[in-house]
C-alpha positions as CSV (number, residue, x, y, z in Angstrom):
1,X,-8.8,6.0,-7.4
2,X,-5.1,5.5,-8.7
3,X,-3.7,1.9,-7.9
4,X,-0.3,3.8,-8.6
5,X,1.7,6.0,-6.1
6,X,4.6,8.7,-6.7
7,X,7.3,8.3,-4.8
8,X,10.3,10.4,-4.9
9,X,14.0,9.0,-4.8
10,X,17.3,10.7,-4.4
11,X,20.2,9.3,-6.5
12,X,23.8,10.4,-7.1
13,X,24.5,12.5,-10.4
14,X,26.8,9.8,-11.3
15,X,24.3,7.0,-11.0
16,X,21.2,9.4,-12.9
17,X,23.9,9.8,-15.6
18,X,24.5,6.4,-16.2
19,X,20.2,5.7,-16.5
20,X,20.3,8.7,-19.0
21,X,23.0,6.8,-21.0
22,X,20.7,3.9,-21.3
23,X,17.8,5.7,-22.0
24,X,19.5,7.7,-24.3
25,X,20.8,4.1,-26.1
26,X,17.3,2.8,-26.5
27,X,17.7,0.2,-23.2
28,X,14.6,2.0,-21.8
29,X,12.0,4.5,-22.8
30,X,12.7,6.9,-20.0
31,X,14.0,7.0,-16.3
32,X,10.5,6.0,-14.7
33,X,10.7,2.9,-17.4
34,X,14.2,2.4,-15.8
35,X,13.1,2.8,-12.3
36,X,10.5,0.2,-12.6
37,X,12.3,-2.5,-14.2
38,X,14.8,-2.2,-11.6
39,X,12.1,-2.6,-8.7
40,X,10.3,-5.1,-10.2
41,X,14.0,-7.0,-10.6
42,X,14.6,-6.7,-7.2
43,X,11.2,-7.5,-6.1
44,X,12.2,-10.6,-8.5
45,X,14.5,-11.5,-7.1
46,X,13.4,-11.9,-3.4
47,X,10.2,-13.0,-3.6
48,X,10.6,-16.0,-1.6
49,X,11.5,-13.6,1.2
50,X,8.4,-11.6,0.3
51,X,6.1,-14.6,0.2
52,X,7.3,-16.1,3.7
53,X,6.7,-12.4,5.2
54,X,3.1,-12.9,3.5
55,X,2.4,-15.9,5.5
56,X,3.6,-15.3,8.5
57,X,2.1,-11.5,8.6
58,X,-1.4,-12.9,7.5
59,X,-1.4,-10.1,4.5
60,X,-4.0,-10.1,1.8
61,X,-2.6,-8.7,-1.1
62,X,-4.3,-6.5,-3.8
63,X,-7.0,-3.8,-3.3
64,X,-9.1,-4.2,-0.7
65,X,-12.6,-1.1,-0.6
66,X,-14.5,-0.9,2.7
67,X,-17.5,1.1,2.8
68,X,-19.8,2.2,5.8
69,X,-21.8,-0.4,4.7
70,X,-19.6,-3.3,5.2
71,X,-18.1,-1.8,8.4
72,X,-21.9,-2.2,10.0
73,X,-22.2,-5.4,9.1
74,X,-19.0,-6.7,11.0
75,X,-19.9,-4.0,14.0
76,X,-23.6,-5.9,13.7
77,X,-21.4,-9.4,14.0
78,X,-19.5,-8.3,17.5
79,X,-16.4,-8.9,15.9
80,X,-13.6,-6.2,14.8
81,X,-11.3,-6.3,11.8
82,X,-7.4,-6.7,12.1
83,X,-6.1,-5.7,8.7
84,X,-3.7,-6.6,7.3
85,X,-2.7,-5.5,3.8
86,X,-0.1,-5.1,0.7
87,X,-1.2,-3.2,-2.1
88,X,-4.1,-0.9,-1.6
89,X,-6.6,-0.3,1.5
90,X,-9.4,2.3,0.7
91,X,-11.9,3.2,3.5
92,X,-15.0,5.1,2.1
93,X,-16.1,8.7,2.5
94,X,-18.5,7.5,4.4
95,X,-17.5,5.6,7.3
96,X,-17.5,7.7,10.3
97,X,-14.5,8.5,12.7
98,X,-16.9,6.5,15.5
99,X,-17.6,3.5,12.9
100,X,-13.9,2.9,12.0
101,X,-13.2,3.1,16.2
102,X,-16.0,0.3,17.2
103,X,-14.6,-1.8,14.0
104,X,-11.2,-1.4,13.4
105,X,-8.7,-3.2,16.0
106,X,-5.8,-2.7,13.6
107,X,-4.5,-1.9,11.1
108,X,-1.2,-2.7,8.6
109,X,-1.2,-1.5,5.4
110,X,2.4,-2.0,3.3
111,X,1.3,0.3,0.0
112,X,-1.5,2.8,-0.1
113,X,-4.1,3.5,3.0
114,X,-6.8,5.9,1.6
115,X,-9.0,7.0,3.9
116,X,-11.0,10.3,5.1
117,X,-8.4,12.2,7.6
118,X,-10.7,12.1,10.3
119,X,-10.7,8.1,10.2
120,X,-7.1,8.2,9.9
121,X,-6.6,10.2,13.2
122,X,-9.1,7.8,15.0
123,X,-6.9,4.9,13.8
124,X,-3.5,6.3,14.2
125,X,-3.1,4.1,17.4
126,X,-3.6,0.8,15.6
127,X,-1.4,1.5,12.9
128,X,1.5,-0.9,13.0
């Protein structure tokens, strides 16, 4: 399980030249190093924003693993799980399409949502 994702962005040749310039002057080790830094400045730099969506979203934040054994304890409970997350969600292999649907009333996941396909398509409707 990778806590990183690839993403792929398109930028002008103008603006890719000017990252190779400063890679090529020793600024940073590569583009991806240059990529990073940049998102990390402008997560930086509106954090408060970030941290008052955080609150009033109700979002844990990190990596959160359900397995079909926690999902039959909160189906045991009578109660269902709204989540809500930023970072990482992973539901197990072994959770069941019909497990996830008596469990799950939403879901919200701002990052990566790893889960068997089937469980996907059975949540599809409670993604927000």
């Amino acid at each position: 399980m990778s806590d990183t994702e690839k993403i792929t962005i398109n930028m002008s040749a103008v603006d890719l030249g000017k990252v190779d310039l400063l890679v090529q002057e020793g600024l940073y080790s590569n583009r991806t190093d240059f990529i990073r830094t940049a998102i990390r400045n402008a997560l930086d730099k509106h954090n408060t924003e970030i941290q008052q969506s955080v609150v009033r979203h109700a979002f844990g934040i990190g990596m959160f693993h359900y397995d079909r054994s926690d999902f039959e304890k909160v189906k045991a409970s009578g109660k269902r799980l709204q989540i809500s997350i930023i970072g990482m969600l992973d539901l197990s292999y072994n959770i069941t399409p019909e497990l996830a649907d008596d469990v799950v009333e939403s879901v919200q996941v701002r990052g990566i949502f790893q889960a068997p396909e089937e469980v996907k398509k059975i949540l599809a409707d409670r993604m927000k």
